[in-house]
N, C-alpha and C positions, 0 to 999 in steps of 0.2 A: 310808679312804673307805667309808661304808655307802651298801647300796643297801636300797630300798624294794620288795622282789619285791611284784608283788600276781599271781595267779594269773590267770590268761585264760579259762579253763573257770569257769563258771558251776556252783554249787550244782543250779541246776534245769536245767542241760544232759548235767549227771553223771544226772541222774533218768534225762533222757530216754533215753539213752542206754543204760542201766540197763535199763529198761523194755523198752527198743526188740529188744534183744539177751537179755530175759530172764537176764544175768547182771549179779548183785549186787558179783561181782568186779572188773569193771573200774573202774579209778582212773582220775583225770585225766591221768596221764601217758602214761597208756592210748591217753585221747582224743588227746592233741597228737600224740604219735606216730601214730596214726592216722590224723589230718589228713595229718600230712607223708607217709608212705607216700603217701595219696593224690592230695596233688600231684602225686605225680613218675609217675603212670601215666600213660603214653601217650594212651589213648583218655580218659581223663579232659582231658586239656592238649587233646587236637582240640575234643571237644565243646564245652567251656565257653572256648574262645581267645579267643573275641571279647568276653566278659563278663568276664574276665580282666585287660584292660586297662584294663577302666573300673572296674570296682565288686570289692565284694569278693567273694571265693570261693565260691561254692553247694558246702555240704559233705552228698553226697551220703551217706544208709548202706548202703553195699553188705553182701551176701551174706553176707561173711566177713571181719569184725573182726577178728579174732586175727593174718590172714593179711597185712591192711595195717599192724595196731600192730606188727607184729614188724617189718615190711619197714622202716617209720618209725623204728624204736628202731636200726637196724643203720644205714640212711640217718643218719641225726642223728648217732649215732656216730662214722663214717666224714666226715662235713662238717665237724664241731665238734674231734675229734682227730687232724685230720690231720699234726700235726706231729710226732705220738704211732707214726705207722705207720711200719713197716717199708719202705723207698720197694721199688719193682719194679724187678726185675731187669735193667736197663736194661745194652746192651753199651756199656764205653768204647772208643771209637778216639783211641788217643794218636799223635799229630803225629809220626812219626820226627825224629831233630833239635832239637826243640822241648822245651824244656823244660814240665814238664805245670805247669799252674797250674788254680786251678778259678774263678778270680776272672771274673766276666762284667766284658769291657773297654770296650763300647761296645752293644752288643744283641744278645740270642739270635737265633738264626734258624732255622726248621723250613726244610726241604727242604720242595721243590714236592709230595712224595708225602707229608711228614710223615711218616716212618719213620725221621726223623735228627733231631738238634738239633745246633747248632753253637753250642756255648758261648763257646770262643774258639779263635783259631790254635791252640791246643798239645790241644783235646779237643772231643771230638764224640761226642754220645750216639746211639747206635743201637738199631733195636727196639722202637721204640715202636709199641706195638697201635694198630688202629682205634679199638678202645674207649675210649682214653684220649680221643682227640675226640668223643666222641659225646655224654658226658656235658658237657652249655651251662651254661654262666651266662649269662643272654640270648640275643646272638646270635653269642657266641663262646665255646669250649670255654674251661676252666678252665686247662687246658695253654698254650693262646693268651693269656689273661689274665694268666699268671706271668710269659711271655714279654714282654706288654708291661710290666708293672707294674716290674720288677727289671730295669732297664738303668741306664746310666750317661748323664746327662743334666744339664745347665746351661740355667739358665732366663734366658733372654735379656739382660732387661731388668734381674736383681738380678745377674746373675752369680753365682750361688749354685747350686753344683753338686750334685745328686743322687747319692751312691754307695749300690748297695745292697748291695755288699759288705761281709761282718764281718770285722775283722781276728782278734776274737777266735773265730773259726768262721769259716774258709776254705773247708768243704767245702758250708757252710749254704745256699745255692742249689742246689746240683750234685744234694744230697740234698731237698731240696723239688720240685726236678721230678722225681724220680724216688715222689716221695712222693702228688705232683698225679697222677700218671700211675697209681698204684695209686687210689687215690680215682676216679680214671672207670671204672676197667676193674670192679672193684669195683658202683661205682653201677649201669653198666649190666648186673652178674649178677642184682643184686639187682631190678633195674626188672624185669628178662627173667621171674623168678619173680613178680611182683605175678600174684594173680588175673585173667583173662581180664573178669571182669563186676566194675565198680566201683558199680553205681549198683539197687538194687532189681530 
């Protein structure tokens, strides 16, 4: 299957940009990375919230380029290879009695503090940072998303059951939340560092 890449940055938004920052060096990948860096700053997300939901994004040029393209290129990285990262070092609690399995049986479930995950009867993840919720997709953490996404479920009316266990990779959940859980803690080092001033 071929795909038809066509590029999003504009010939005459490279200029501007160029221009704006008096360096000849920055490439469009520059730009995009930049953009997303800038998403993800805080006082960027309050100010423009409300314009946010409706229209598309006002891409302010703040102060210091280099410092949002960098923050963008390690974001981007960390979003797009996260199957690629080493997951966080998350503590197991295995079931005394219980033989350990890593298969989610029926649905994850965080403790009321979120400091646990309970995969199934025989194991239960503990340790998990605050960080790892802070970083949203919406209006729920990325962590909360896995949780709902990967359970085991039958859909009513077809009878046609959900599993998202791999037979060939038993441990491929167990390792993805602990993988989701380095991706926020992560995200928010990286947020915590963006520039103070995003906008002129």
């Amino acid at each position: 299957m071929e795909f038809n890449r066509r590029e999003n940055i504009t010939d005459w938004a490279l200029t501007q940009i160029r221009q704006h920052y008096d360096d000849d060096t920055i490439g469009k990948w520059d730009i995009f990375h930049y953009v997303y860096g800038l998403l993800h700053h805080p006082g960027y997300r309050t100010k423009f919230a409300d314009n946010l939901k409706r229209e598309l994004p006002r891409i302010p040029l703040a102060p210091d380029f280099r410092a949002f393209a960098s923050a963008g290129a390690e974001l981007a990285r960390l979003h797009l290879d996260y199957e690629k990262l080493e997951p966080y070092p998350l503590t197991w609690l295995e079931t005394p009695d219980v033989p350990l399995s890593y298969r989610v049986e029926n649905k994850m479930r965080l403790s009321k503090d979120k400091t646990t995950l309970l995969v199934n009867p025989s194991l239960t993840l503990s340790a998990i940072p605050p960080e790892a919720l802070q970083y949203r997709l919406g209006n729920r953490s990325a962590l909360e998303w896995v949780i709902d996404q990967y359970q085991v479920s039958e859909d009513k009316r077809s009878g046609i059951r959900s599993d998202p266990n791999r037979d060939d990779d038993p441990e491929y959940i167990v390792r993805l939340v602990g993988q989701v859980v380095r991706v926020g803690v992560e995200t928010v080092r990286i947020i915590a560092g963006l520039p103070a001033k995003f906008s002129p």
